[in-house]
N, C-alpha and C positions, 0 to 999 in steps of 0.2 A: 385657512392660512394662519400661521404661527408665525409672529417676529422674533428671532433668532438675537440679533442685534443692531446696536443702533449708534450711530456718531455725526455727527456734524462737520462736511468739509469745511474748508476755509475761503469757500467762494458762493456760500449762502445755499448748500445743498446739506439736505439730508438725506442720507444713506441707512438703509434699513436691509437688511437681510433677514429671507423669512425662509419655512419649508412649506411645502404644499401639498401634504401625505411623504411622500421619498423623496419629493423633486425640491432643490434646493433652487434660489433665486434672489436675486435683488433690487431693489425699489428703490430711484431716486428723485425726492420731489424738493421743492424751492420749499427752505426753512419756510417761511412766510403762509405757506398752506397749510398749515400746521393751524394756524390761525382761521378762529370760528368765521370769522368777516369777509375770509378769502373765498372769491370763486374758486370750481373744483377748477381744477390741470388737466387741459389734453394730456393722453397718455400716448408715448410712441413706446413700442416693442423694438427693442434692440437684438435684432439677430448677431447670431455666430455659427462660425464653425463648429464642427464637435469636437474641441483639443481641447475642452474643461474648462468650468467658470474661471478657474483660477489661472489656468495660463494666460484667456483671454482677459484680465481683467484691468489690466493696463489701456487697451486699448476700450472696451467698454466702459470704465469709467471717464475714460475723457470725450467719450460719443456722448456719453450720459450727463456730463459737465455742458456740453454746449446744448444741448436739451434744454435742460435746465435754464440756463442765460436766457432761450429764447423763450419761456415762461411754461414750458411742457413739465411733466412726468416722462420719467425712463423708468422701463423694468425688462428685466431678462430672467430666462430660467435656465437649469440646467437642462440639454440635452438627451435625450436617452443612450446608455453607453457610454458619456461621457462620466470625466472627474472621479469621482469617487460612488457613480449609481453602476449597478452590476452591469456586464459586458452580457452579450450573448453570442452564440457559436457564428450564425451565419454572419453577422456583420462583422464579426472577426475574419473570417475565411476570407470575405469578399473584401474587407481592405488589406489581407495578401497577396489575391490575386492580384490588384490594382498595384501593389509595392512588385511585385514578381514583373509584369506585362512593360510595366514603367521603366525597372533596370535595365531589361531587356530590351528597351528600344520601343515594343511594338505596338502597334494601336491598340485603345482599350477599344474593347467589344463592348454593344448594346447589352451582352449578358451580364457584363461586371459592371457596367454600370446600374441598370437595373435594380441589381441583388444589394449592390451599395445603398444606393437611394430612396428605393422605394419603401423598405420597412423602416428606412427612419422616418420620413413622411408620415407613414403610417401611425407610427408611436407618437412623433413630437408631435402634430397637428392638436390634436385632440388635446396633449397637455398643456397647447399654448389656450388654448379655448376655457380649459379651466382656472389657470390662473389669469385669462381676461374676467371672466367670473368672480374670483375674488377681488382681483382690483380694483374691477369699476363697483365692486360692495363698499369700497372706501370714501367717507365722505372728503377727503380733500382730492376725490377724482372722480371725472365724468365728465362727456361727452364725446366727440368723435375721436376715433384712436388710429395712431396709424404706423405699419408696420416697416422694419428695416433693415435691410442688411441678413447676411447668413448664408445659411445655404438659398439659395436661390428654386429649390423648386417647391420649402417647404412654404414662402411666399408665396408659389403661384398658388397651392393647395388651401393658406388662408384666404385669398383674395377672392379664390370661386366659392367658398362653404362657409365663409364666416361675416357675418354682413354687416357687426359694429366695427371692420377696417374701412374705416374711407380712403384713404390714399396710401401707396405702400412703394418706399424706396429701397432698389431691389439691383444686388451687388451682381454683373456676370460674371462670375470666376467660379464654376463650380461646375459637373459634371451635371448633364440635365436627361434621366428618361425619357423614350420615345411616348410613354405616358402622359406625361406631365407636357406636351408640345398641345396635344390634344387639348387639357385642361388649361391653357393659357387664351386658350380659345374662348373659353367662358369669362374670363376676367374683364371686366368693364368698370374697375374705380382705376381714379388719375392713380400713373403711373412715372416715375422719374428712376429710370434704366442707368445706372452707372458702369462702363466696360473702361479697362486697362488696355490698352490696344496693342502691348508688346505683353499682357500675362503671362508667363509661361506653361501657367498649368491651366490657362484657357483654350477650349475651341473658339476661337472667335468667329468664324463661320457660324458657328453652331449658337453662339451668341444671337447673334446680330437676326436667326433664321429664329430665335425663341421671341425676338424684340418684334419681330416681320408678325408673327403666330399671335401675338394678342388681341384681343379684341377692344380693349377700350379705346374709346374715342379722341381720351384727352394719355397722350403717352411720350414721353421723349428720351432720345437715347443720349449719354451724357460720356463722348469718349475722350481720353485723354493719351499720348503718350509716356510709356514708361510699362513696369513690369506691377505685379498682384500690390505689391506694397510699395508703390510711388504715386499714392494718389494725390494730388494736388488741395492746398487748402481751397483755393476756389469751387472744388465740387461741393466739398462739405459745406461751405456757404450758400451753394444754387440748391443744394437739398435743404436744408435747415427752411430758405425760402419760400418751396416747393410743400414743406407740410406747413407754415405759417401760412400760406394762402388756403389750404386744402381740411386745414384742423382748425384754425380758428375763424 
């Protein structure tokens, strides 16, 4: 891990951007950890979509901002395909299909979804694993981490294979493989499910049928009225709570 750069918000965060071989990312921990005396910082992983750090990072640094307040580390990475890391053919083709089948009205198919999701699964997994690796190499971090928000099936795929997530808050708005229904199966750390109940680009069905599919013990689903981007500040407080109980 290389630090790239570095500045200090105005609400007692430091902000670091580093690279991690190709894969670009960001680290924000409480100035104050900086500090030799300070315990290390739970860390939460900030998921997103794949529309690039930089579209997304309005909205990730102020997820990263209340992190922080609540005495956590935030970090996120780039995507694979996203931003400015090289494209590749099928996940191009397969998010035409999805803009084609969508103009046109008609249901997407288990095959466009699939061809969508799966190899990014495939790719990002592994890269969030190694930059948990460099992280938790940091001495102002360490102990249980926990994961949030994104695409929702590359969550379920940390949550079964990666075993320093303790608890992981996990957004339904995203298209989910008949794959990954199976591998939600295996999942057994607390779970806090947040669904938009008018989303538009949700199956909520198909939600609610991934929430039913899990297996941990301790799990709850957290719905609100409204569409993908009306979510209520009250959620973001029942989550922030939810890893305060769960990470520290």
């Amino acid at each position: 891990m290389r630090f790239t750069s570095e500045q200090r918000l105005d609400d007692g965060v430091l902000e670091r951007e580093f690279t991690l071989g190709e894969i670009p990312g960001i680290l924000w921990t409480p100035v104050s950890a900086s500090a030799s005396a300070s315990a290390p910082a739970r860390l939460i992983l900030l998921g997103h979509p794949p529309l690039g750090l930089r579209t997304m990072y309005p909205r990730l640094v102020a997820r990263a901002r209340h992190c922080v307040a609540d005495g956590f580390a935030a970090a996120t990475i780039e995507l694979p395909g996203s931003g400015d890391r090289p494209r590749w053919a099928a996940a191009e083709q397969a998010r035409a299909d999805l803009r084609r089948v969508m103009a046109a009205g008609e249901p997407v198919s288990h095959e466009i979804i699939d061809a969508l999701i799966l190899p990014l699964v495939e790719r990002a997994v592994p890269e969030w694993q190694a930059a948990l690796d460099a992280l938790l190499a940091l001495p102002e971090i360490g102990g249980k981490v926990g994961y949030s928000g994104g695409v929702i099936s590359i969550g379920v795929r940390l949550a079964v294979v990666e075993p320093r997530i303790a608890a992981a808050g996990l957004f339904a708005g995203s298209f989910v493989p008949r794959a990954i229904f199976e591998e939600a199966r295996q999942v057994t750390i607390p779970l806090h499910v947040l669904l938009q109940w008018d989303d538009e680009g949700n199956d909520r069905q198909a939600a609610l049928d991934l929430f039913d599919a899990f297996g941990s013990k301790e799990k709850s689903l957290h719905a609100n009225m409204g569409g993908h981007t009306g979510v209520p500040q009250s959620a973001g407080d029942a989550a922030a709570k939810f890893f305060t109980r769960h990470l520290k």
